[in-house]
C-alpha positions as CSV (number, residue, x, y, z in Angstrom):
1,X,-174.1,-43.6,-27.6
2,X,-177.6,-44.9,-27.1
3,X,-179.2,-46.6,-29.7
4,X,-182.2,-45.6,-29.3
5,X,-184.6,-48.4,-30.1
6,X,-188.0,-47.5,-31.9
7,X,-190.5,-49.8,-30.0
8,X,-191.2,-51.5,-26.6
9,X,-190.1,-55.3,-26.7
10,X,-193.2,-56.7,-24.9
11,X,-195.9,-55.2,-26.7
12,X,-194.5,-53.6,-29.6
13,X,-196.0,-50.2,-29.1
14,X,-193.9,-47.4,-31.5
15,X,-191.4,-45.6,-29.6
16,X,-190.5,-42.4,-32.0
17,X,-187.2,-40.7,-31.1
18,X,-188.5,-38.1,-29.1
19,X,-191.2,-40.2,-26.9
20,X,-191.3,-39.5,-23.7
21,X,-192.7,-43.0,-23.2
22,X,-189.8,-44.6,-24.1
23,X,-188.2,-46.5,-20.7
24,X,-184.7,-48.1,-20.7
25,X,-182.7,-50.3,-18.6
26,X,-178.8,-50.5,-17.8
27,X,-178.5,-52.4,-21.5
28,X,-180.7,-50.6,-23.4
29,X,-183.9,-52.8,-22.7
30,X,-186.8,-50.7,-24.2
31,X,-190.2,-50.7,-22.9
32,X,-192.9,-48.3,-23.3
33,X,-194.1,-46.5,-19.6
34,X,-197.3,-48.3,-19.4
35,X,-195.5,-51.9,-19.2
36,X,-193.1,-50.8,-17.3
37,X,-195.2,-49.8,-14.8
38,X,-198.3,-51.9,-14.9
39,X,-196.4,-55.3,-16.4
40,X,-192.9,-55.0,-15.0
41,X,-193.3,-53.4,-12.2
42,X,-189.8,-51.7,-12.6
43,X,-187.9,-54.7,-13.2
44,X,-186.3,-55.7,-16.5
45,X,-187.5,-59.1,-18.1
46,X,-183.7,-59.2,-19.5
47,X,-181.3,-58.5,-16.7
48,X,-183.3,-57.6,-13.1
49,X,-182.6,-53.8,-12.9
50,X,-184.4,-50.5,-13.3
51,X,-185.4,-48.8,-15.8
52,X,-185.1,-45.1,-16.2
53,X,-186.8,-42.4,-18.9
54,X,-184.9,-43.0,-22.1
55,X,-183.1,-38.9,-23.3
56,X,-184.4,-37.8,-26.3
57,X,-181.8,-37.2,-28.7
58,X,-181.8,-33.0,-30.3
59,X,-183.6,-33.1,-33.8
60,X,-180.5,-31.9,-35.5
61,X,-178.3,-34.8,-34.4
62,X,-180.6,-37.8,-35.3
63,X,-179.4,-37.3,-39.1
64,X,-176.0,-37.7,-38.4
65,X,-177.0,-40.3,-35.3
66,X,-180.0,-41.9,-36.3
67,X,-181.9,-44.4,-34.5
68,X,-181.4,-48.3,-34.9
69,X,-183.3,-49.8,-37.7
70,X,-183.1,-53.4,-35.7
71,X,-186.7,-54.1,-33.6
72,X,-186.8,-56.4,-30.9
73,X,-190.0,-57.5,-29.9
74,X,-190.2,-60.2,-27.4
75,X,-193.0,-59.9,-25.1
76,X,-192.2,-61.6,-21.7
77,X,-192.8,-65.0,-20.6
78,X,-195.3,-64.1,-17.9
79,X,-194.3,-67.6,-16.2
80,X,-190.5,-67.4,-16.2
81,X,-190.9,-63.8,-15.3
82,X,-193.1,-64.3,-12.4
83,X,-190.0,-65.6,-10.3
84,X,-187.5,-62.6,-11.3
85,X,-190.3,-60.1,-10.2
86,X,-190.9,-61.5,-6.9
87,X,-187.3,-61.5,-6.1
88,X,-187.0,-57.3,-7.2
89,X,-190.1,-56.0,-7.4
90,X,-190.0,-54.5,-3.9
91,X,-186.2,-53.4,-3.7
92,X,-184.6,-50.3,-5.1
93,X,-183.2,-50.9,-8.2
94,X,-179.8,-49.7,-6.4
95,X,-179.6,-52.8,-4.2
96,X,-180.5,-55.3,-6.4
């Protein structure tokens, strides 16, 4: 089940449950649409895949499956990043 994290790692924006910001990678790497796109060009800072619109989980089951309490927020070393982006920025996410 996902965990649903509650803010994007690099700049911390709030991700509420139902966001339809809300991006995630193969691990659960959270990042709001904007750095995605414009920042990350598609690439995760964390492990080199995709991302893909996070599901929003129905109203009624977030009681009983809330979202995680724990924030990460670790905006992305722009210089150690710059060499994982080059390498996958222009290849599907499928061949990476």
């Amino acid at each position: 089940m996902l965990e649903i994290r509650l803010n994007c790692e690099n700049c911390d924006k709030e991700l509420r449950p139902n966001s339809n910001e809300a991006m995630i990678c193969t691990f659960e790497c959270t990042f709001c649409i904007n750095c995605v796109q414009n920042i990350l060009k598609n690439v995760c800072p964390n492990c080199g895949g995709g991302f893909e619109k996070r599901p929003v989980r129905p109203k009624q089951l977030l009681i009983k499956y809330p979202p995680t309490k724990e924030r990460i927020f670790k905006p992305i070393d722009k210089k150690k990043f710059e060499k994982l982006l080059l390498l996958n920025k222009e290849k599907d996410p499928i061949k990476r």
